[in-house]
C-alpha positions in Angstrom: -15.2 10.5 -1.1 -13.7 12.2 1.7 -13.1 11.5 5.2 -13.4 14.9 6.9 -15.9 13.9 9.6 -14.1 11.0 10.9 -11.0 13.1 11.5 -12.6 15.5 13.4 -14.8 13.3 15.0 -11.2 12.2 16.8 -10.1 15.5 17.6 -10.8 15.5 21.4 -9.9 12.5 21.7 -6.4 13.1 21.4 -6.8 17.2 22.8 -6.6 18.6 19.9 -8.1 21.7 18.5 -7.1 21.0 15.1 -5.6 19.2 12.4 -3.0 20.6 9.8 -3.0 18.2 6.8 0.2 18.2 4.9 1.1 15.1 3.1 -0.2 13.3 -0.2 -2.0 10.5 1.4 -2.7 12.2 4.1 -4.5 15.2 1.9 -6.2 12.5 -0.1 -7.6 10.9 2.6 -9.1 13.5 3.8 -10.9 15.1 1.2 -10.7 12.4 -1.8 -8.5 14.8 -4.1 -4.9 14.3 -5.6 -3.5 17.8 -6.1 -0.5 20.4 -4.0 -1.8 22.4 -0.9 -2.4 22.7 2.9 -5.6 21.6 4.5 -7.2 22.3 8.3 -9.7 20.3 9.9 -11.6 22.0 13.0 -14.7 20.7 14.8 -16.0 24.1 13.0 -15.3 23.7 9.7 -12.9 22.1 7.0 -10.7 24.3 4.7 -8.2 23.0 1.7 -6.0 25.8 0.2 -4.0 24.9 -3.2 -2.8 26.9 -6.4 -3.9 27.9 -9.7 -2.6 24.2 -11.2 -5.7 23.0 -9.0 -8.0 24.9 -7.9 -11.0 24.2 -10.3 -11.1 20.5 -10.2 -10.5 20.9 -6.5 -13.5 22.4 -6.1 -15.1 20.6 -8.5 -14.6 17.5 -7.0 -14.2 17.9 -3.2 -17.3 18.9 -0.9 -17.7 19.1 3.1 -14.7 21.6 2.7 -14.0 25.5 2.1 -11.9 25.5 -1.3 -9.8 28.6 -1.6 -6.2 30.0 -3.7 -4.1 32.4 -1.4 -3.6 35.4 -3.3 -0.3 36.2 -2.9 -0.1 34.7 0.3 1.2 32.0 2.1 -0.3 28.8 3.3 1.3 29.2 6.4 0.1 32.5 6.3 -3.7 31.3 5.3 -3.3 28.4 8.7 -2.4 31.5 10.8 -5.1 33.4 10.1 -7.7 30.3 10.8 -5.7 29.6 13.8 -6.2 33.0 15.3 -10.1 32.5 14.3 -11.1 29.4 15.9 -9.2 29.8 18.8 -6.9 26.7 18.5 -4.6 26.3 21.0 -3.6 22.7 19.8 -2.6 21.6 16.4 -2.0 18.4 15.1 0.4 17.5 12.5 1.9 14.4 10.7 4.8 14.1 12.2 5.6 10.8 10.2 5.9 13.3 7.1 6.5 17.0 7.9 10.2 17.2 7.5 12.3 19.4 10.3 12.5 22.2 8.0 9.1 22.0 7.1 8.6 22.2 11.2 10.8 24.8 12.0 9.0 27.3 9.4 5.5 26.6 10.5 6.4 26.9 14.2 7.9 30.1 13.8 4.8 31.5 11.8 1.9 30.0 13.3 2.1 30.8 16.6 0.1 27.9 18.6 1.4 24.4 19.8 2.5 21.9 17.6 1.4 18.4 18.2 2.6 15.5 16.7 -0.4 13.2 15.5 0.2 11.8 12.5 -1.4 8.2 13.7 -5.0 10.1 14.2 -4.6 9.7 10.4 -2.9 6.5 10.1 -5.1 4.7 12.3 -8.1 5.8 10.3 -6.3 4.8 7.6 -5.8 1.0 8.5 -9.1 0.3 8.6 -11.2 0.4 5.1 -14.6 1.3 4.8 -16.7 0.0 2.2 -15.9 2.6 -1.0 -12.5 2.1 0.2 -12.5 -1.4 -0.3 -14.3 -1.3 -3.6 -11.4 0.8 -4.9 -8.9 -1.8 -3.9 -10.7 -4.6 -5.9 -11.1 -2.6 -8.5 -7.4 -2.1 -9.0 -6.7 -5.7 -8.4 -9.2 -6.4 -11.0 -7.1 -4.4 -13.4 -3.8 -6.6 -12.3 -5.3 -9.8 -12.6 -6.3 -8.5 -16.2 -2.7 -8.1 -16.9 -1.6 -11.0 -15.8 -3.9 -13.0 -18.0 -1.9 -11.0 -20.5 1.4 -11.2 -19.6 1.2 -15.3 -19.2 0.4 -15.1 -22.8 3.4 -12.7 -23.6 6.2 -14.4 -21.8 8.4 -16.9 -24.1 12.2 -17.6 -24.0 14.4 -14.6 -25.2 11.6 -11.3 -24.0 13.8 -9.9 -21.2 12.5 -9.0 -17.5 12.5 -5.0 -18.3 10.2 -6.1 -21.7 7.6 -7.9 -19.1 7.7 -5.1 -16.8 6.8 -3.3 -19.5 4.1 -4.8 -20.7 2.6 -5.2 -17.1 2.8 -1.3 -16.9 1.3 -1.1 -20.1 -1.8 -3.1 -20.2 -2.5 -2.0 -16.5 -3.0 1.3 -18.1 -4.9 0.2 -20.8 -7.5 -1.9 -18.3 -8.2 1.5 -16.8 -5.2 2.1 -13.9 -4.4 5.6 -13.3 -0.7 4.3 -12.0 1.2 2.1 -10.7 1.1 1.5 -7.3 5.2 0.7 -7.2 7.5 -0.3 -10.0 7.3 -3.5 -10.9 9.6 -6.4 -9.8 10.5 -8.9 -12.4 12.8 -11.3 -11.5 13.7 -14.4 -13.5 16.3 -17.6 -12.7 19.1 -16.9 -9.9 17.5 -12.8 -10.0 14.7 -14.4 -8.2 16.9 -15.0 -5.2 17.0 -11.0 -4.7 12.8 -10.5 -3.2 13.2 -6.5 -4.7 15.2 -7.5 -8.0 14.8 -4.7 -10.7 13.8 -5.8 -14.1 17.1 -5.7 -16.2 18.2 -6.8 -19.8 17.9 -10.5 -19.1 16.6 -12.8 -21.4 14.6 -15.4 -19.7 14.9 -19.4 -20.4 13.1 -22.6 -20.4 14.0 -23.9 -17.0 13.3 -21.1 -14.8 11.3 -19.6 -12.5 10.0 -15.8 -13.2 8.6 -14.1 -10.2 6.3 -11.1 -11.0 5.4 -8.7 -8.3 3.3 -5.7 -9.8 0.4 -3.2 -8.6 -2.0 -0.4 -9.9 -3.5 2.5 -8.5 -7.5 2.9 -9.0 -8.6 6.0 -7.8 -6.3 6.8 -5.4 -6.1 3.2 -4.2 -3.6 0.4 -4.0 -3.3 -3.1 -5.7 -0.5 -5.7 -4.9 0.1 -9.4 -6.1 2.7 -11.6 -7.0 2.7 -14.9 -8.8 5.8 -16.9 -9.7 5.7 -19.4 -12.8 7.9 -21.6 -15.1 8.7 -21.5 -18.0 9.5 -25.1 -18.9 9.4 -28.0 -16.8 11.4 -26.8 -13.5 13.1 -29.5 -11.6 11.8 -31.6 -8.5 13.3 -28.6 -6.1 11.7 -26.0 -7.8 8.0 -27.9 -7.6 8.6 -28.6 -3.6 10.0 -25.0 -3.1 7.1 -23.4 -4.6 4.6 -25.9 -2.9 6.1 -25.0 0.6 5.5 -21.3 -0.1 2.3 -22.0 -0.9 1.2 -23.8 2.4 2.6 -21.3 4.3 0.2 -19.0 2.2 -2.7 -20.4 2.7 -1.4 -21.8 6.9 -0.8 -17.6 7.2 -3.9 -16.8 5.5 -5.8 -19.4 7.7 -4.4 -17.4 10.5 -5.3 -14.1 9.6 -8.7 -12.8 11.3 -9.8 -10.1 13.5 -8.1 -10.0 16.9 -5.3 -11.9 16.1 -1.8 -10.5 16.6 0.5 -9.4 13.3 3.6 -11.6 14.8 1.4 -14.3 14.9 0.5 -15.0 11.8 4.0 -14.1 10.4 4.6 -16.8 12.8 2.4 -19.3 11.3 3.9 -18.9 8.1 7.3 -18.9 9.1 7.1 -22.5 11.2 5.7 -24.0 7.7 8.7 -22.9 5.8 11.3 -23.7 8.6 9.6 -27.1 8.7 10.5 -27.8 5.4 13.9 -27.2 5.4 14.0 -23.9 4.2 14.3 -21.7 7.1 17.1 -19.9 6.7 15.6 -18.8 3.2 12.7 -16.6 4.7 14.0 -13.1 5.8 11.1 -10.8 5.3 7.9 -10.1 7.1 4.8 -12.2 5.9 2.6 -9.0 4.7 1.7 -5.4 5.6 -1.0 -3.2 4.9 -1.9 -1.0 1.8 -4.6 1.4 0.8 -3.8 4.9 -0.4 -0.1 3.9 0.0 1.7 0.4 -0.9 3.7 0.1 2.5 1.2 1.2 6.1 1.0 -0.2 9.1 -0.3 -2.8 10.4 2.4 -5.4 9.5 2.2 -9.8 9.8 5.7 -9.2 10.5 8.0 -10.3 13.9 8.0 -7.2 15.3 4.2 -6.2 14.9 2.9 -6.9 18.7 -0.5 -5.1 17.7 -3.9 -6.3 17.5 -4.9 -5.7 14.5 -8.8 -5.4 13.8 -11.5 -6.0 11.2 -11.6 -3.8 8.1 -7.7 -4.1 8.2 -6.4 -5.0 4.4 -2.9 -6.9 4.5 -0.7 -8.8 2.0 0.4 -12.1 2.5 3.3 -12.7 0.6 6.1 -15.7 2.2 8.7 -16.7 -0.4 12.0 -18.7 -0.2 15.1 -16.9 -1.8 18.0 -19.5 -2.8 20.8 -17.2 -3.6 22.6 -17.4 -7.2 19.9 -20.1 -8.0 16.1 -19.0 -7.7 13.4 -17.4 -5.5 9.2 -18.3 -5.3 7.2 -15.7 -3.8 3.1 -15.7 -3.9 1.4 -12.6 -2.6 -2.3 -12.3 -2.4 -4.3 -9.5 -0.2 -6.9 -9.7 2.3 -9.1 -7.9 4.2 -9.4 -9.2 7.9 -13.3 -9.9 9.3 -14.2 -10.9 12.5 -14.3 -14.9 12.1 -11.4 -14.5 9.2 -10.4 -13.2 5.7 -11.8 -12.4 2.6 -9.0 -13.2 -0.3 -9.8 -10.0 -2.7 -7.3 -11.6 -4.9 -8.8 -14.0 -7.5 -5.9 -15.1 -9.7 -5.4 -18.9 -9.6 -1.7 -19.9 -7.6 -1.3 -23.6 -8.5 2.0 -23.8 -10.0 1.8 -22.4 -13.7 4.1 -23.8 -16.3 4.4 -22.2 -19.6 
């Protein structure tokens, strides 16, 4: 898989001659590989230059592209050279990565002008073609696997860091190559905290345990959460976690192509507010993911853009209580034109264990 054509097809588009590809996700993206090295994509030709650590599966694996090691050489040194060959007058570069050192050295060796383009990237990468999408499922395949597990490993006295744990673990063992973040475990008045780390606490009958956790399938991202009970919980905690969950579904209802990332955020939010727990509501209501857990677009208050079919989103509300408990239900979708498709499969009526 590689997205080399696409890039370049968007070259004059923004008046560029070129672009220099830098980051992680930005080099996987573009040619479909996971290694260390510089690439260059012209309307000429394609070129990836990495080190000894990579260079055979590199070129066992990536096509559409010139694979080469500098010999004692730098990249910079490599990029200057192709620079001066194909004429290219305008670079682009990810400016959302490329630190200002990073800059300063490149524009002092590769004499040409900088431009900063990192969305020709990121907007290719909001929208997810069809192998993309497979790769997403397939991950969030492997993370409904592990929850069926983990329902079946939780009891009073295993701590959050022991869940966690196994989460990792059997993610692994259904075929992940990582995780897409560390997990958040979160049980009782930790749930109150939506990015709790998993510490030595034992959980106990009577609380809530909210589980947010994701795996990486080649090179793509899963992301779900799913709080549950263990015990009966109390009258509160049944109505909490039923408001979150209408505001789910009232979001997801929202969420279609054309539609506005504030809005649906907004069609979440009013749900929770009409239930009395407003002021309990502080994040955004999802945001993209592919190659990397956190891109843009958002369903968040600040997100004015239209956002378009292919897009895949999270739509995760909660209501955090501080020093007493926290719900929080995250499934992800992919936006078509007269809705969603819910990639996530895992049931979200209220479990009780």
């Amino acid at each position: 898989m590689n997205h080399l054509n696409k890039i370049a097809a968007k070259l004059p588009e923004l008046g560029l001659d070129a672009m220099l590809i830098t980051s992680e996700p930005g080099e996987f993206y573009a040619i479909g590989f996971h290694g260390e090295g510089v690439g260059l994509v012209t309307g000429e030709g394609n070129y990836y230059f990495t080190d000894s650590r990579y260079i055979e599966a590199c070129k066992n694996q990536v096509g559409d592209c010139t694979v080469s090691m500098p010999e004692g050489r730098s990249y910079r040194a490599e990029i200057k050279d192709l620079v001066q060959r194909h004429k290219i007058r305008k670079l682009g570069f990810e400016d959302q990565y490329m630190s200002v050192s990073d800059y300063n050295d490149w524009t002092k060796e590769v004499e040409t002008e900088f431009v900063p383009a990192g969305s020709l990237l990121t907007d290719l990468r909001m929208y997810k073609d069809e192998e993309e999408l497979d790769r997403m499922v397939r991950a969030q395949r492997i993370s409904e696997k592990a929850l069926e597990e983990i329902l079946r490993f939780i009891k009073p006295g295993v701590t959050e860091k022991e869940i966690a744990a196994k989460l990792e673990y059997d993610m692994l063992r259904f075929g992940a190559e990582k995780m897409s973040f560390d997990p958040i475990v979160a049980s009782g008045p930790n749930g109150s905290m939506p990015h709790a780390i998993p510490s030595e606490k034992k959980v106990e009958k009577g609380e809530f345990i909210t589980m947010d956790f994701g795996c990486k399938y080649q090179g793509y991202c899963s992301d779900m959460t799913r709080t549950v009970a263990l015990g009966e919980p109390t009258e509160e905690m049944k109505k909490v976690y039923h408001i979150v969950l209408e505001a789910q579904l009232t979001g997801i209802a929202a969420a279609k192509a054309g539609v506005v990332g504030a809005d649906v955020h907004e069609a979440a939010r009013r749900v929770i507010a009409d239930g009395g727990y407003g002021e309990y509501f502080g994040h955004g209501f999802g945001h993209s993911l592919g190659i990397e857990i956190h891109e843009d677009p958002r369903f968040s208050p600040s997100c004015k853009q239209v956002i378009g079919a292919g897009a895949t989103l999270s739509a995760e509300p909660g209501i955090y209580i501080p020093g007493r408990f926290g719900v929080r239900i995250e499934d992800v979708l992919m936006l078509k034109e007269n809705g969603c498709e819910v990639i996530t499969k895992a049931p979200k009526e209220l479990i009780i264990l």
